[in-house]
Structure formats: C-alpha cells, structure tokens
N, C-alpha and C positions, 0 to 999 in steps of 0.2 A: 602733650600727650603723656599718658598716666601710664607706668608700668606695672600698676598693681590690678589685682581682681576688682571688680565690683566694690564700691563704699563700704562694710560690714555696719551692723547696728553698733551705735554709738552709744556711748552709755548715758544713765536719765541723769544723773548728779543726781541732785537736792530733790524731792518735788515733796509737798505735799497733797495726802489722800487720807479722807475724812479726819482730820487734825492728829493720823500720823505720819510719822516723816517713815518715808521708804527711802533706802540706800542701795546703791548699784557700788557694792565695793570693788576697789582697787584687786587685783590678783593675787597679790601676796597674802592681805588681809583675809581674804573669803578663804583663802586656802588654809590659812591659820585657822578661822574660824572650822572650816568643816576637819580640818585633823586634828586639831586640840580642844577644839570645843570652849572657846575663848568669850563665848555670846554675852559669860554673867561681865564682862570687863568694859563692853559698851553700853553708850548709853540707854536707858529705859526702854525708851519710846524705840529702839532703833529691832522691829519685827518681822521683816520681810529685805530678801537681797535677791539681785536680779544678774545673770550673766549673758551679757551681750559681748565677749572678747574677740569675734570673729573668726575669720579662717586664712590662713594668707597660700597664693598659690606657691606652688612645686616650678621650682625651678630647674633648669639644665644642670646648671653648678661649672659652665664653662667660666673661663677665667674673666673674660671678656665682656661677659651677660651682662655683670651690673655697671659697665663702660654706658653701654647700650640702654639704659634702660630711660622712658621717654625721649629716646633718640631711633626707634625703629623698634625695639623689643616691647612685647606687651603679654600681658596673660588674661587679656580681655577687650571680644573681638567687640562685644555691645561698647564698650566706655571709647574704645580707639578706634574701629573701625573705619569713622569718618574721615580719619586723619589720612589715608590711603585710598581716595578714592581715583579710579582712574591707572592704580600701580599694580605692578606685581606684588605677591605677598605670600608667606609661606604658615602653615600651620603647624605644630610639631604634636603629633598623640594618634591616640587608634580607636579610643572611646566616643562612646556617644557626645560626649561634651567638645571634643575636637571635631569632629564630624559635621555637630552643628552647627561652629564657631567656622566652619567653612566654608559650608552652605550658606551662612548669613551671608560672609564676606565677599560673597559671588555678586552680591545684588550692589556692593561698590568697587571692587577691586576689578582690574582686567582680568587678571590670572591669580590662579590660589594652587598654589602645590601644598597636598598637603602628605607630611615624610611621618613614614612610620617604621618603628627598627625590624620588625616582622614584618611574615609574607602574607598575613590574613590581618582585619581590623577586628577589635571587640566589639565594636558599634554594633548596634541592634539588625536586623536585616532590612527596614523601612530607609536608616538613616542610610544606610551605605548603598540602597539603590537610589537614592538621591543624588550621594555622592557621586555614584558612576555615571548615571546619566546627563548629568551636570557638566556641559563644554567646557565651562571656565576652572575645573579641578582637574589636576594633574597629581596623582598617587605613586611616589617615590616609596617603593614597597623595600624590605632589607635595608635602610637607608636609615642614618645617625648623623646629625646635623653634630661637627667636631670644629668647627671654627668659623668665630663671626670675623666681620672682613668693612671695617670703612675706618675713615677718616675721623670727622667729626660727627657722622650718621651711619646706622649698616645701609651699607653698600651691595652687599653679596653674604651669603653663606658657603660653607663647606661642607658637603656631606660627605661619610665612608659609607661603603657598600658593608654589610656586616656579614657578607659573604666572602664574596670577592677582595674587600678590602680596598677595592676602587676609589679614586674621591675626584668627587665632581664640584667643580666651582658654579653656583645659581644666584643669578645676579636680582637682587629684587631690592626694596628699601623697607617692608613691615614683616617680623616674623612673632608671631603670637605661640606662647607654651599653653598648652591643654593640657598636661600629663596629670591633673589632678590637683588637690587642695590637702592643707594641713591644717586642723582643726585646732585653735587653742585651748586647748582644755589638757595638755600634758601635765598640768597641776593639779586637776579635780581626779584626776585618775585614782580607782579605789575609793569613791570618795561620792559618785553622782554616778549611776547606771549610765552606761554611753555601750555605744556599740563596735564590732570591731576597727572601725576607722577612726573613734576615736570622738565620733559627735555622739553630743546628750542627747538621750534619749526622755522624751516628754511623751506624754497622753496626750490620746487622739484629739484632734483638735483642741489642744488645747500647748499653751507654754508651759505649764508644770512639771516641774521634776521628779524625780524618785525621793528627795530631799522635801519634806511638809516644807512651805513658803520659800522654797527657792524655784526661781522661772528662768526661764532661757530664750533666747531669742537673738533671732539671725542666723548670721551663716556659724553661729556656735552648735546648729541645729538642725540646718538645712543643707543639703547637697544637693539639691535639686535644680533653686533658681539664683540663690548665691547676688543676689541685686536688690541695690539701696532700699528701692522702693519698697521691696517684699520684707526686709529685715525693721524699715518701717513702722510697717503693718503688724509685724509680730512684737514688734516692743508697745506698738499701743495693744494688743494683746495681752501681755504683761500684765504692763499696766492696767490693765481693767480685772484680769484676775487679782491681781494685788490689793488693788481694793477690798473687791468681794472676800479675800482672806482677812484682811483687815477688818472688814466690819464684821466676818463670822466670830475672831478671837476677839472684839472690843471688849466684852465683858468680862473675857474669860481668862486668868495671867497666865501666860504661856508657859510652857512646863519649863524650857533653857535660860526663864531670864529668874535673876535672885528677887528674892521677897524684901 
C-alpha cells in the first residue's frame, strides 16, 4: 500500500517533435531560467519547457504519521482503498474531497468514520447528504485524530474532543488524510500566474501558461481529479501543443535565443 496521492505527471525527458528537441526541465533549472533568463546559455534547438512537478498531499505532521505510512496511513482512498476491504477505516477532513474519499470507501470498508475538528463540514450540500444518509459513515464532529496506536501496522487511533478535550481511543487498521494538496510550484512563484493555492494557472482548455511556450500539466494544475490517468492525458496535451508551438516558430528565431 502506497501512502502517497495519486501518481502526478511524470516528466517527458528527451522527446523529439518535428526534428525539435523539447525539454521538461529539472526544477532548479526552469527556475533559473524563468528568473534570470538564462535561455541564450542553452543549447539552440532547446525552445519549449514543460512543468509536470505535481502536488504531494498535506499531512497531519503527527510524529508517528510517517512510521505509518503504507502500513495503514494513506492520502488516497482510489490508489489504497482496496487494501481495506471488509475493515474499519477512518477519514480525517471536512471537504468535498474527504467526503468523497468516504463515500467511496463505503462500497469496501465495513465502517468509515470520518473526524473532522469542527462542528459543520465544508463539503458541498449534495456530498454531505450522502454522507449522512450513508449506514456505513460515522461523523466524529469537534474531533482531532492526536495519536496513531500499533505495533508494526495502525492498530487504532486517538482522537481529542476540541471542545471538551476528551480522547477516545477508535480501533480501526486504514486511516486516509484528505486535508488537502500542496502544489509544487513554490519556485515558479512570481514567475508563472498561478492562483491563490498556488496551482498554474493555464487557458481554457488548454496546457498553456502565462509564460509564451511553457505548458503545465497534472496535478501542477489540477485540483480537481489529482489521478495518473488524468495528468496522463494532460501531458499528451502538452505535448501536442508543443508541437503546434514548435512548428508556429520553425521559421521564425525566437526573440530569447542568441543570433
């Protein structure tokens, strides 16, 4: 079992389109590039960059966590879910993307508690009457999951009441974090339009940047579906505008590269 989100898009390396070489730089690099403007220093042909860096999930930050992790902790109910079928399991968030990730997990888990540290969820009003009418969900409302609990696998959880201050011990073996995603792009900042979360921001259907021939794709750009297959699909996306960029400038020398 995999304690991480969903696959992110992996970067293209090498490829060539129409006999130019397009590069998916390294991070530091692309970042050099977009703040110093370093493009006359590469080679010729090198006209078009792509940034597939992904997003990695929010974690709790208990001490414990990454003891735990593909040992009963996950932050991805689609990749792990399976691995818990038949068991107790617990959800930890109040958004839409926890809500869902618990809903799914009904159709294998026995029971799904899912703890949120407030007394109302943010989840949409569709998801959260799902959630309530839903037998196999049990909503630990004020509730702060403060210590995981096994051996060589979690065994249980610890929750405090964030009222009360209570703590209940909830014996289960999968607990999945939903609290959200951090986008890597902390280096393009200033640098590529992104929005307040921190994902680039691209034209309507399309991968293009705010940046002339830089493209994005994956979850560097998506919050929505955050899965292999869909970040996928956007790097062949990419890659097919990339092209058409490429064969627009063929004839024409790009204004950043030297004569």
């Amino acid at each position: 079992m995999g304690a991480r989100p969903a696959v992110p898009a992996t970067s293209l390396d090498r490829r060539t389109l129409r006999e130019e070489v397009v590069v998916v730089l390294a991070l530091s690099l692309l970042a050099s590039i977009l703040a110093e403007d370093k493009i006359g220093r590469l080679e010729k042909n090198l006209v078009e960059t792509g940034i597939a860096t992904g997003a990695s999930a929010k974690y709790l930050g208990l001490p414990s966590e990454e003891a735990f992790a593909g040992r009963g902790v996950s932050a991805c109910a689609t990749c792990d879910g399976f691995f818990f079928r038949g068991q107790t399991i617990a959800v930890i968030g109040g958004g839409d993307s926890a809500v869902e990730e618990a809903t799914f997990l009904t159709r294998l888990a026995e029971q799904v508690y899912l703890v949120h540290r407030r007394d109302e969820l943010r989840a949409s009003k569709i998801m959260q009457e799902r959630a309530f009418n839903n037998p196999k969900i049990s909503v630990r409302w004020n509730s702060q999951v403060t210590k995981l609990v096994g051996d060589k696998k979690l065994e249980s959880i610890e929750v405090t009441d964030t009222v009360t201050g209570a703590v209940e011990r909830i014996a289960l073996s999968g607990l999945f974090v939903a609290i959200g995603h951090n986008p890597a792009t902390e280096i393009f900042r200033g640098q590529i339009d992104m929005d307040e979360e921190g994902y680039i921001r691209t034209a309507p259907d399309s991968t293009r940047t705010s940046v002339p021939g830089v493209f994005a794709a994956g979850d560097v750009k998506d919050k929505v579906f955050r899965q292999a297959v869909t970040a996928a699909g956007m790097g062949c996306m990419a890659a097919l505008e990339a092209e058409r960029y490429l064969a627009h400038i063929k004839n024409a020398r790009p204004r950043f590269l030297p004569p």
